[in-house]
N, C-alpha and C positions, 0 to 999 in steps of 0.2 A: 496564340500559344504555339510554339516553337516546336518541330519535328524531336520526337521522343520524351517530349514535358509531359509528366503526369497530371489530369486534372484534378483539380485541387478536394472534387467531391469523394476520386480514385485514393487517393490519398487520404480524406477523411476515413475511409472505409478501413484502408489498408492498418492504420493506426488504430483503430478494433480488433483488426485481425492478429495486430504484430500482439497485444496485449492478452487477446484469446489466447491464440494459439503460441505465445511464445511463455505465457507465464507454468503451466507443468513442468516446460524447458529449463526451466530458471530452480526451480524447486527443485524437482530432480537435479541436477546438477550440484546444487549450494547442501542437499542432506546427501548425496555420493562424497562432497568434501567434507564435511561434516562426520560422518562415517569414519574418512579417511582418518582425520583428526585424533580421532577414538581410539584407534587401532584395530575399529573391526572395516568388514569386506564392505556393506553396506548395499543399498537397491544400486539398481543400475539406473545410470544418469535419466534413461526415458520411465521409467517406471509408473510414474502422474498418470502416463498417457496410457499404460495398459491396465491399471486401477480404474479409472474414468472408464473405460469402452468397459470391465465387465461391470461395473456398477449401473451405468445404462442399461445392461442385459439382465439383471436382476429384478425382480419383483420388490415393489413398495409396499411398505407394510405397516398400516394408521391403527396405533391404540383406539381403544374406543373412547378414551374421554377426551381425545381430541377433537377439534372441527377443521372448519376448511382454512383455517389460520394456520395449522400446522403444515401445511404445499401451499400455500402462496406466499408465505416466508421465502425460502428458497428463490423461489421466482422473481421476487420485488428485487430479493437483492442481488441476484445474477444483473437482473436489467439496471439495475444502479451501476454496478460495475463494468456496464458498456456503454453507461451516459460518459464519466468521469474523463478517459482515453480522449475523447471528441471537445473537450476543456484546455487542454494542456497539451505543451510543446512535447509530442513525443517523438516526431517523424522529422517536423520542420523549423526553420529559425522563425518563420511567416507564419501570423495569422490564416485559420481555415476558414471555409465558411461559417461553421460553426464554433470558431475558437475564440469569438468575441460574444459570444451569448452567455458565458456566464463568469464570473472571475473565476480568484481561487477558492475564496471564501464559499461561494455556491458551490465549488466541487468537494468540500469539505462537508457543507451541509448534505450530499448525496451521499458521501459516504456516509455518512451520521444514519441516514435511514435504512441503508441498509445492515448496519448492525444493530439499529432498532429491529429491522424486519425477521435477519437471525434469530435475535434473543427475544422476540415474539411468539417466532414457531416455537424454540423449545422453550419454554411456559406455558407455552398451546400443549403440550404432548402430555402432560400431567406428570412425568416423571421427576420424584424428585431431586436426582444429579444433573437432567437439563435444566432444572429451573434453579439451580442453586451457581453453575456455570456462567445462568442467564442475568442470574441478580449479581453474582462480581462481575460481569462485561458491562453492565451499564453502570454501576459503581464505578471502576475505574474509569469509564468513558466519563463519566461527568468530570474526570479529574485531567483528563488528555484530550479533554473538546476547550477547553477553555486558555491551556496551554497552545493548543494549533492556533486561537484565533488569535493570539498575542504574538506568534513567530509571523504567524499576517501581517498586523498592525503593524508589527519591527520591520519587515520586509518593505510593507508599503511605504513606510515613512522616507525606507533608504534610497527607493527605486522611485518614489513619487505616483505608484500606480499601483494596484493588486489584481493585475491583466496577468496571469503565469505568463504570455510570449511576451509583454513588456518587460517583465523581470527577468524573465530569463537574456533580453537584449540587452539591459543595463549591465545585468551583470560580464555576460560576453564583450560589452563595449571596451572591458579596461579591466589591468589582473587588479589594482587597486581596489576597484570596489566588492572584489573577493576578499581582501585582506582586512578590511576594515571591518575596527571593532563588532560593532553592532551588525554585521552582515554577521561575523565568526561565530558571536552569540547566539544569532539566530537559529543561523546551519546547525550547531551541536545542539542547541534545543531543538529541534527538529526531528535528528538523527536519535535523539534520546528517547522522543515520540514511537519515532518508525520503532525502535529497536521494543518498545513495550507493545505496540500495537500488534506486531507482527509473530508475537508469541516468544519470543528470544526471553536473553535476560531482562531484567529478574522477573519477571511475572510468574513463568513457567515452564513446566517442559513439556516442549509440544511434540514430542513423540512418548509423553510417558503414558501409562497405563491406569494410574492410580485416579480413581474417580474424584476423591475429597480435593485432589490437587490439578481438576481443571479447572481452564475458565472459557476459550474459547471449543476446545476440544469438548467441552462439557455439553455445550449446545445441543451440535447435532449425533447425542447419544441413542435418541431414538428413534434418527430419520435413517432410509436406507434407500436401496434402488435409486431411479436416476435423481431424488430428492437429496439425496446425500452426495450425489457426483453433481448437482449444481452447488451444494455449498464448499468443497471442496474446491471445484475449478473455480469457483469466487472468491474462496482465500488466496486462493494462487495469485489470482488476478487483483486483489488487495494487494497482496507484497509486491507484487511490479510497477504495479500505480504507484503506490509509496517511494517507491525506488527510483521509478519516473522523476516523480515530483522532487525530490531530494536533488536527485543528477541534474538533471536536466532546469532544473529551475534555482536550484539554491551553490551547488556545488560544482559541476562541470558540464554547461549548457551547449558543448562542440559536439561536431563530427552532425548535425543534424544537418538536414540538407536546406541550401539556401535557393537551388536553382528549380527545384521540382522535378528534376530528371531523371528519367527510371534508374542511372547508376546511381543517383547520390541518393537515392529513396532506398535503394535495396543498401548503403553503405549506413545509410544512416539506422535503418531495421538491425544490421547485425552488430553497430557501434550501441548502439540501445543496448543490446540482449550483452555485446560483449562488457561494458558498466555495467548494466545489471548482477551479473553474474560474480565480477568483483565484487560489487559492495557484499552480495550475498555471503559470498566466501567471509569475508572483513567482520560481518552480525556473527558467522558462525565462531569466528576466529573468537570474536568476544564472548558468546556464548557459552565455548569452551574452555576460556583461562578463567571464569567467574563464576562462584558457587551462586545458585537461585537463592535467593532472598525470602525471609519468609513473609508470610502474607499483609501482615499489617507493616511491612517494611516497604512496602512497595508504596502507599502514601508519600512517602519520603522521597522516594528514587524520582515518582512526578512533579512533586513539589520544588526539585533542585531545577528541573525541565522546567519547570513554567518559570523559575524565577531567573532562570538563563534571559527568558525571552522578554522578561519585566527587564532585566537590568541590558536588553540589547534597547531597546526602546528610552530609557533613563538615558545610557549613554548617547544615544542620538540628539536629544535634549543638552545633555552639559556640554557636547562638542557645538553647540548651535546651529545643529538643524543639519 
């Protein structure tokens, strides 16, 4: 290893870190232009991070028909969302130590538990609008778990592998196999995914207030203190992973670093957060030229996404292969 090379363990690490600590960043940021959008003033860009520090400083506070299922929700799925990072190109073009232990499909499946383990606690809490939040998040999830595993399938088929740093090399190898069909198909089924998953349109609105019209905000209505700041900074940390995954593996897999060296590592940390932050702007942009859809419409909006990803897979078929 070469004077100033990060080790590759340094770097597994750092790529937690850039996800921790960088996803409030991103949030903040994407509801300030969001805001902007509106015409009102709106939080200021760091605001995540001074919500989080008093929410840790508050007291938690457990219904009594709850059990120990309502806190260790939270917890499962903070630690899920610090598996995910450690899976996927977010740092590097190169394999980590750990970036061959599971594909994408297995970072999928981590994600999947930890919005089981969400919408666990609130149904643990006994409250009726957590648990009515809790039964549309896994409703729709049965409908955008099945969708992700076929933008998989499409993916693998195109790239020959479903390693994220193998996909993400095929696709950096050549702009052609950006442009091709069944890659395009997949990307927008994907993007249609993120965009449901992340709260955007048409699901919902995730800064409104009205309880009948949550789903994921619905969850944690009755968690508080630092129980509430881990499911918070794990939503945060859901939308960058997602955005991760999107960039860096389906749509614009550069600017990551190829040599390990502390400049291209800190280059490639702020070319992360700097794509992130676009795409964000781009969700809100859409967000805001499009009225929310009502409930039983939203079937629909998933059903057009998976069939994106059915017909990226069809066409890799009739083109042969």
């Amino acid at each position: 290893m070469g004077p100033g090379v990060v080790a590759p363990q340094g770097i597994q690490a750092l790529q937690d870190a850039t996800i921790l600590l960088g996803a409030p960043l991103v949030s903040g940021v994407v509801s300030h232009v969001e805001a902007r959008l509106q015409g009102r003033r709106g939080p200021r860009m760091l605001q995540p991070y001074y919500d989080l520090a008093k929410l840790f400083r508050k007291e938690t506070v457990v219904t009594e028909e709850s059990s120990w299922v309502f806190l260790a929700g939270p917890v499962v799925a903070f630690g899920c969302y610090l598996i995910v990072p450690l899976l996927i190109p977010v740092l590097t073009t190169y394999g980590l130590p750990l970036g061959y232990m599971g594909d994408i499909l297995g970072g999928g499946f981590i994600l999947a538990l930890a919005g089981f383990s969400v919408a666990l606690s609130g149904t643990e809490s006994g409250a009726p609008y957590a648990q009515l939040g809790s039964s549309r998040a896994m409703t729709f999830g049965a409908l955008i778990e099945p969708t992700i595993l076929f933008v998989v399938f499409a993916v693998a088929l195109l790239t020959s592998t479903d390693l994220p740093y193998a996909m993400a090399a095929t696709v950096r190898s050549s702009t052609s196999e950006i442009v091709r069909p069944g890659h395009v198909f997949a990307a927008i089924a994907f993007f249609l995914v993120v965009l449901a998953d992340t709260g955007r349109i048409p699901v919902e609105t995730h800064t409104g207030t009205l309880e009948l019209g949550m789903i994921d905000e619905g969850r944690t209505l009755e968690h508080s203190g630092p129980a509430l700041a881990l499911l918070k900074w794990g939503s945060a940390m859901k939308q960058l992973i997602l955005y991760t995954i999107l960039i860096n593996v389906f749509v614009a897999p550069w600017g990551l670093s190829g040599t390990g060296s502390g400049g291209s590592v800190v280059l490639a940390i702020l070319a992360l957060l700097g794509k992130a932050i676009l795409l964000g702007c781009i969700f809100a942009l859409v967000d805001n030229l499009f009225s929310k859809l009502r409930l039983f419409k939203i079937t629909e909006f998933l059903a057009a996404a998976f069939l994106l990803a059915v017909l990226a897979v069809f066409i890799f078929y009739a083109r042969g292969g």
